[in-house]
C-alpha positions as CSV (number, residue, x, y, z in Angstrom):
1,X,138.7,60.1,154.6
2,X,138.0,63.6,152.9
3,X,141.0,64.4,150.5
4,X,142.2,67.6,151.6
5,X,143.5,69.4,148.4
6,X,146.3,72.7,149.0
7,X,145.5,75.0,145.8
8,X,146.0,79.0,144.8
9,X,142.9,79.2,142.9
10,X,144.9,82.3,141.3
11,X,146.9,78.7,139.8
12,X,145.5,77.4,136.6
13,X,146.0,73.9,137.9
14,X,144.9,74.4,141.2
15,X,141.4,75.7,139.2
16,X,141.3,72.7,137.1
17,X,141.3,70.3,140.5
18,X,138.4,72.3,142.4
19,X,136.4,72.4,138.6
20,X,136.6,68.8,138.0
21,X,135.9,68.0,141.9
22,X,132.7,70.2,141.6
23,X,131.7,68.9,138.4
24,X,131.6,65.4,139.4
25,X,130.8,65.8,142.9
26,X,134.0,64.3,144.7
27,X,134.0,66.2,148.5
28,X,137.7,67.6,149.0
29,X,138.7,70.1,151.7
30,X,139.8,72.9,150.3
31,X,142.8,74.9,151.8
32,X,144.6,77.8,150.1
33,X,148.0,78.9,150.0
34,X,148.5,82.2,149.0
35,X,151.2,81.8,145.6
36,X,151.5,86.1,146.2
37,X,152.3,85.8,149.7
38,X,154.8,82.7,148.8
39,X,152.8,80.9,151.8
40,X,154.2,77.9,149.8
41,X,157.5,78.8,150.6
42,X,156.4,78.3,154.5
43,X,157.8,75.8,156.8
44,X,154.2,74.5,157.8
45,X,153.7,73.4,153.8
46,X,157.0,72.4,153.2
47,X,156.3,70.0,155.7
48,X,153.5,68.4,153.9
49,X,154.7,69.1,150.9
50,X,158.4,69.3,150.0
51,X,158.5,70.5,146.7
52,X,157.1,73.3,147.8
53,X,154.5,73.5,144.9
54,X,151.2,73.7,144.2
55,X,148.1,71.7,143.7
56,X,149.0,69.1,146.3
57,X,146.6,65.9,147.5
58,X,146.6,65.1,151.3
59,X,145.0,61.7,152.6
60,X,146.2,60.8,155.9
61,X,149.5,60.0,155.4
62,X,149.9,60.1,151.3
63,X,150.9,63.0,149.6
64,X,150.4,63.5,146.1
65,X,152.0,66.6,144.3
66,X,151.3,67.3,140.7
67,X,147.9,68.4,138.9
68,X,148.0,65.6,136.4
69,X,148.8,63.0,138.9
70,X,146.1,64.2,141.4
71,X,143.0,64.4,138.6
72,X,144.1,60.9,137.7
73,X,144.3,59.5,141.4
74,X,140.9,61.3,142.2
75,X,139.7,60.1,138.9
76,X,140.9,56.3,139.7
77,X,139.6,56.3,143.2
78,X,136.0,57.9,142.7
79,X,132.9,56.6,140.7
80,X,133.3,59.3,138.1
81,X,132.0,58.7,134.5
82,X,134.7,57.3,132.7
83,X,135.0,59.5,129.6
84,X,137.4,61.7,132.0
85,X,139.8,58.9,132.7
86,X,138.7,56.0,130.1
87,X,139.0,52.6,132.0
88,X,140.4,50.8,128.3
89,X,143.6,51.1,127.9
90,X,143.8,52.9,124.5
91,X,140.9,55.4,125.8
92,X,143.5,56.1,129.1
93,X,146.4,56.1,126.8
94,X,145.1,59.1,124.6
95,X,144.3,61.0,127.9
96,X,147.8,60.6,129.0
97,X,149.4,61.3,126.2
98,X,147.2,65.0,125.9
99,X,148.3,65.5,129.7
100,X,151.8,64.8,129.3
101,X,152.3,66.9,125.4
102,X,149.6,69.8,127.5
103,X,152.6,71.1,130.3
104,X,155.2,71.4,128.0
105,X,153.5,73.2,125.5
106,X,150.3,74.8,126.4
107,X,151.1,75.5,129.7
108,X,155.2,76.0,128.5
109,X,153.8,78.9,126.1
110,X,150.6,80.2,128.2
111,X,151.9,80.6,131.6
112,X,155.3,81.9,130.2
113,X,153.7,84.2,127.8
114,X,151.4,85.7,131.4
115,X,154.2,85.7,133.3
116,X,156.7,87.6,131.4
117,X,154.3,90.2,130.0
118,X,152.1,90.6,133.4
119,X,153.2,88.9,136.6
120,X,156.6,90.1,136.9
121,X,155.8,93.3,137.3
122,X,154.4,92.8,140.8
123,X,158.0,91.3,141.3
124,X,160.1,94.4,141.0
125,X,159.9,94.2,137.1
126,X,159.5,94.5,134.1
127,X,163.4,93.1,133.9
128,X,165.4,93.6,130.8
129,X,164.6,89.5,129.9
130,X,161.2,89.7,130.1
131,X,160.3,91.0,126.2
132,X,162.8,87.9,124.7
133,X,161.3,85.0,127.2
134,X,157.7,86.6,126.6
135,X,158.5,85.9,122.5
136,X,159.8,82.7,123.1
137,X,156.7,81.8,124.8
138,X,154.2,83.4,122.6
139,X,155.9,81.2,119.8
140,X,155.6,78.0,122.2
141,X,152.1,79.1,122.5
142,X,151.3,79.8,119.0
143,X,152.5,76.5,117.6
144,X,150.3,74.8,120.8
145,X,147.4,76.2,119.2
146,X,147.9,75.1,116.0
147,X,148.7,71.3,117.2
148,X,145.2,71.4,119.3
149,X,143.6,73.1,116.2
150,X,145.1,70.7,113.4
151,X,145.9,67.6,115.5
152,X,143.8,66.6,118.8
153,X,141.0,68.2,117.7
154,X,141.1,66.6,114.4
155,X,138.1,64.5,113.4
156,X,136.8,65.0,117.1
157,X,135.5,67.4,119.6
158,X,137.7,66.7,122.5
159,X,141.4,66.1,122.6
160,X,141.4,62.5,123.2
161,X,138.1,61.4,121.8
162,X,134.2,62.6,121.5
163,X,133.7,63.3,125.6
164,X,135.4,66.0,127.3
165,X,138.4,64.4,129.6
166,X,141.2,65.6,132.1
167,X,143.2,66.9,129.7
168,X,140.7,69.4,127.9
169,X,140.1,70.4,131.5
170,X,143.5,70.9,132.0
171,X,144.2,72.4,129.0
172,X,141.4,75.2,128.8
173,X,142.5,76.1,132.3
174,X,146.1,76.9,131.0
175,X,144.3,79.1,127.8
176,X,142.3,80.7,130.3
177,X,144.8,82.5,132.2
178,X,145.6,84.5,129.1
179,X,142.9,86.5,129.9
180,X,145.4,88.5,132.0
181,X,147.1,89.7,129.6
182,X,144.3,92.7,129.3
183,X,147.2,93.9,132.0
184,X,150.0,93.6,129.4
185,X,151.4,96.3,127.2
186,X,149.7,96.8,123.9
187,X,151.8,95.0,122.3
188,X,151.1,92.0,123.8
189,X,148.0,90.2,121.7
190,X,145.2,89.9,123.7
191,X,143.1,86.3,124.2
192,X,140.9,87.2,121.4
193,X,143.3,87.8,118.7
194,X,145.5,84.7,119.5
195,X,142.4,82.4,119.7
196,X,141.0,84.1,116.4
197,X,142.8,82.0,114.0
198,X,141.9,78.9,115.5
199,X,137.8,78.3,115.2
200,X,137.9,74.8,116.4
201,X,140.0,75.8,119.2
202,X,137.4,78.3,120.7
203,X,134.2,76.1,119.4
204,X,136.4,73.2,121.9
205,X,137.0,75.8,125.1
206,X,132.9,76.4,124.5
207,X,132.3,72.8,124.8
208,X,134.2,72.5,127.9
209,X,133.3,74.9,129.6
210,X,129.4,74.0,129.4
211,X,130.4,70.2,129.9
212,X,131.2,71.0,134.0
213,X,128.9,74.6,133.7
214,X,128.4,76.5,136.2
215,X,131.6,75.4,138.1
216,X,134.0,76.5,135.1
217,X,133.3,80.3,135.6
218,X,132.6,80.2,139.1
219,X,136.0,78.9,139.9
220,X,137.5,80.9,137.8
221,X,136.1,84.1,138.8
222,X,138.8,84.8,141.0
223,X,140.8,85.4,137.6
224,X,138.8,87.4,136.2
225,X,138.6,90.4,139.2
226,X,142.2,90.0,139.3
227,X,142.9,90.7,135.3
228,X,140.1,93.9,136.0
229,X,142.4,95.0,138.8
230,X,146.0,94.9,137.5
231,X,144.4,96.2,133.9
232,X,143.3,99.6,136.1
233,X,146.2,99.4,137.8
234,X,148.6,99.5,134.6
235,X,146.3,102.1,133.1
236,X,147.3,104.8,136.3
């Protein structure tokens, strides 16, 4: 049976599901639900999913919710290479722990820092909040960079060995959504300046995306028009 996969490719997770499907060649059904039209909200998806978030994995009956989980479940039950989920348990182990530090920091600062300097103005905002929680989470993001810089990427040219994994996937997709902040206010720091400091950091993002090319920029291409759009649209 065909895994049918829910995403908002507008989701950096959701992107980092179809990417590593496409680059090693598992066949999903794709269905989207709109995250801008809180489709997820919808009694038809809370009734296959109750969370109510997004990605989610659908096989028959079993439901999966949560990115991490679902690469690792597709990685488990596919003949994929195994540097993306190593099959020792030390190799596995490393992976893990990059997914499991990843949320809370890269995607705690990253998505934060988009969020509360870009998204919430198609909310009602900006709101009165948004300038302290966008500091907090350019500091959670800051120090995130540093860690990947001077710690997983130390002595190697992937964060949990010398072959790209799911957690660099993971992980560039997170640092990749910064590009929206083109739409922020000028004195937000754009991608460029906050990757600047950090050469092994954007040597490693180069890496990945030419280990699953031509399926990293395709996917995220959606991104990219969007961060055009509200950047013209904050410019009116």
């Amino acid at each position: 049976m065909k895994p049918v996969v829910y995403v908002d490719r507008m989701s950096q997770p959701s992107r980092a599901i179809l990417i590593f499907c496409r680059a090693v060649g598992i066949d999903i059904e794709e269905r989207t639900v709109k995250i801008s039209k809180r489709e997820q909200t919808k009694p038809e998806y809370l009734a296959i999913s109750p969370l109510g978030k997004l990605p989610c994995l659908q096989e028959g009956e079993f439901v999966l919710p949560e990115s991490a989980a679902i690469l690792r479940y597709l990685a488990a039950t596919h003949p994929v290479p195994s540097h993306w989920y190593p099959e020792d348990a030390r190799g596995r182990a490393r992976v893990d722990a990059a997914l499991d530090w990843q949320h809370a920091n890269v995607r705690g600062g990253a998505a934060r820092l988009v969020f509360h300097s870009v998204l919430t103005r198609n909310m009602g905002g900006p709101f009165p909040s948004d300038k302290l929680l966008a500091k907090q989470a350019l500091n959670t993001l800051k120090a995130a960079l540093q860690a990947i810089e001077t710690v997983w990427l130390a002595g190697r040219d992937y964060v949990a060995g010398d072959h790209v994994s799911l957690a660099d996937l993971l992980m560039c997709c997170e640092l990749e959504q910064l590009v929206m902040l083109e739409a922020a206010d000028s004195e937000v720091p754009r991608i460029q300046q906050l990757l600047d400091p950090f050469p092994k950091v954007a040597s490693w993002r180069r890496r990945v995306d030419g280990a699953v090319a031509p399926h990293y920029a395709d996917i995220s291409q959606i991104l990219y028009i969007a961060t055009e759009r509200m950047a013209a649209k904050s410019k009116l």
